[in-house]
C-alpha positions in Angstrom: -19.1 2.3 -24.7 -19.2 5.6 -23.4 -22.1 5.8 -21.7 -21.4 3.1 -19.5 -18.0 4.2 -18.8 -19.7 7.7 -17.7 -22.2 5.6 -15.8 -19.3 3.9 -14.2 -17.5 6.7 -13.1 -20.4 8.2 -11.2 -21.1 5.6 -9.3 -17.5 5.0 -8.2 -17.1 8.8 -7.4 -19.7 8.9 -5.0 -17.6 7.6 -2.2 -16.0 10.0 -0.3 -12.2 11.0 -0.4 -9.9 8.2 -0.1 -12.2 5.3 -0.4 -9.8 3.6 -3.2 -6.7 4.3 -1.7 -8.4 2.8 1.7 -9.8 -0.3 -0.4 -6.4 -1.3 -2.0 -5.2 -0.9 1.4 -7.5 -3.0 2.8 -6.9 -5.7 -0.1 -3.4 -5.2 0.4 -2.2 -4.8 3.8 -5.0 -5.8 6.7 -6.7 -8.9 5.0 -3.8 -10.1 2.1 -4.2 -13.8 1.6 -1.9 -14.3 -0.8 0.6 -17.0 1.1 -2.9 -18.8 1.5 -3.5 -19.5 -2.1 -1.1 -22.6 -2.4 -3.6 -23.7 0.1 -6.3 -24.0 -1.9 -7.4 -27.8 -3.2 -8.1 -26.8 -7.0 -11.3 -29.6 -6.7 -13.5 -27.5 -8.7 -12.5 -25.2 -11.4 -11.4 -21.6 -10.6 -11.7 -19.0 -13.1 -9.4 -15.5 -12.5 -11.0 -12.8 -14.8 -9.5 -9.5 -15.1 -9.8 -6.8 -17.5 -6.8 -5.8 -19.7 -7.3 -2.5 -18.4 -7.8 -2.9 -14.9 -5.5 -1.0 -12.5 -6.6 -1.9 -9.4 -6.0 -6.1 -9.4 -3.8 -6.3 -12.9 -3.2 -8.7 -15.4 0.1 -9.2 -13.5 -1.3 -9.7 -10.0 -4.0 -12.0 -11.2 -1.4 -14.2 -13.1 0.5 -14.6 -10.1 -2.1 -15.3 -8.1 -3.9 -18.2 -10.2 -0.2 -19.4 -10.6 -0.2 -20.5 -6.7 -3.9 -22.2 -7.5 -4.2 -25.8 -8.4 -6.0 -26.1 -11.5 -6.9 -22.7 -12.1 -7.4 -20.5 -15.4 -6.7 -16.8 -16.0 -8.8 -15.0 -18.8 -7.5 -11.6 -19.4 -10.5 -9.2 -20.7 -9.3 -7.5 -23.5 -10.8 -4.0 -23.7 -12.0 -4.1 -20.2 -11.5 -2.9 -17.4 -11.8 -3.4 -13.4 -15.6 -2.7 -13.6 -16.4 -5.2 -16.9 -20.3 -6.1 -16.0 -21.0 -2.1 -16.1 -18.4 -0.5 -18.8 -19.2 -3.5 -21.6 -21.8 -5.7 -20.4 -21.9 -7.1 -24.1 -18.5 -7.8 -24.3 -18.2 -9.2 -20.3 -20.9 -11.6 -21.5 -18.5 -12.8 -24.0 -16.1 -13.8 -21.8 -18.4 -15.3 -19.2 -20.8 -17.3 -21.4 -17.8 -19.9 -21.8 -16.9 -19.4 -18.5 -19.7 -20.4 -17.2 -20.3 -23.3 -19.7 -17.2 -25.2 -18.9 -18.4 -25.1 -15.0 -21.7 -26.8 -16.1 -20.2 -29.3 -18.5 -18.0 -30.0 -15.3 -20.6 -30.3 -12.9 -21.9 -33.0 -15.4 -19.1 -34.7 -15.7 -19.2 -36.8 -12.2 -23.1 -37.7 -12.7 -22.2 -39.3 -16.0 -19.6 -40.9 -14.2 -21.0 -42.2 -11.6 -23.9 -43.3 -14.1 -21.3 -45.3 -16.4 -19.9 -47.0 -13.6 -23.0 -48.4 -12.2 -24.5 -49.2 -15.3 
């Protein structure tokens, strides 16, 4: 919607000069983690979201990067972009809501385990 896309870019032009060109940098080059993802033990579920329409961390990247993560799942936004929770909050919720389901029915799961096996 257009008033939260306005909204959006407000907020996000109130940094000064250069403050996205010194994030991506940051993200990047000083703190990239990448060759550490492999690294990571996939024991409880890992959700990449990323909008369709995000620039900044794409489709692509994020793709990649749940590829080197045990057990994780990519959801790519459609109609969304790098700020979801303020362009669309409507559709964001879409995505999330069953997102955030499947990590409670998970949570579940070892209780009713553990309950089934003592019982």
């Amino acid at each position: 919607p257009d008033d939260y896309r306005w909204e959006t870019w407000w907020y996000y032009s109130q940094g000064g000069p250069g403050i996205f060109k010194g994030d991506l940098y940051f993200y990047s080059v000083d703190h990239d983690f990448r060759e550490l993802n492999e690294k990571i033990s996939g024991n409880v579920p890992i959700y990449f979201m990323t909008g369709e329409y995000d620039f900044a961390c794409t489709p692509e990247m994020t793709e990649k990067t749940a590829e080197k993560v045990k057990g994780s799942e990519t959801i790519i936004m459609e109609g969304i972009g790098h700020f979801p929770m303020c362009e669309n909050p409507e559709l964001y919720n879409e995505y999330l809501m069953p997102v955030l389901e499947k990590i409670q029915a998970a949570e579940r799961e070892p209780a009713r385990a553990g309950a089934e096996a003592s019982g």
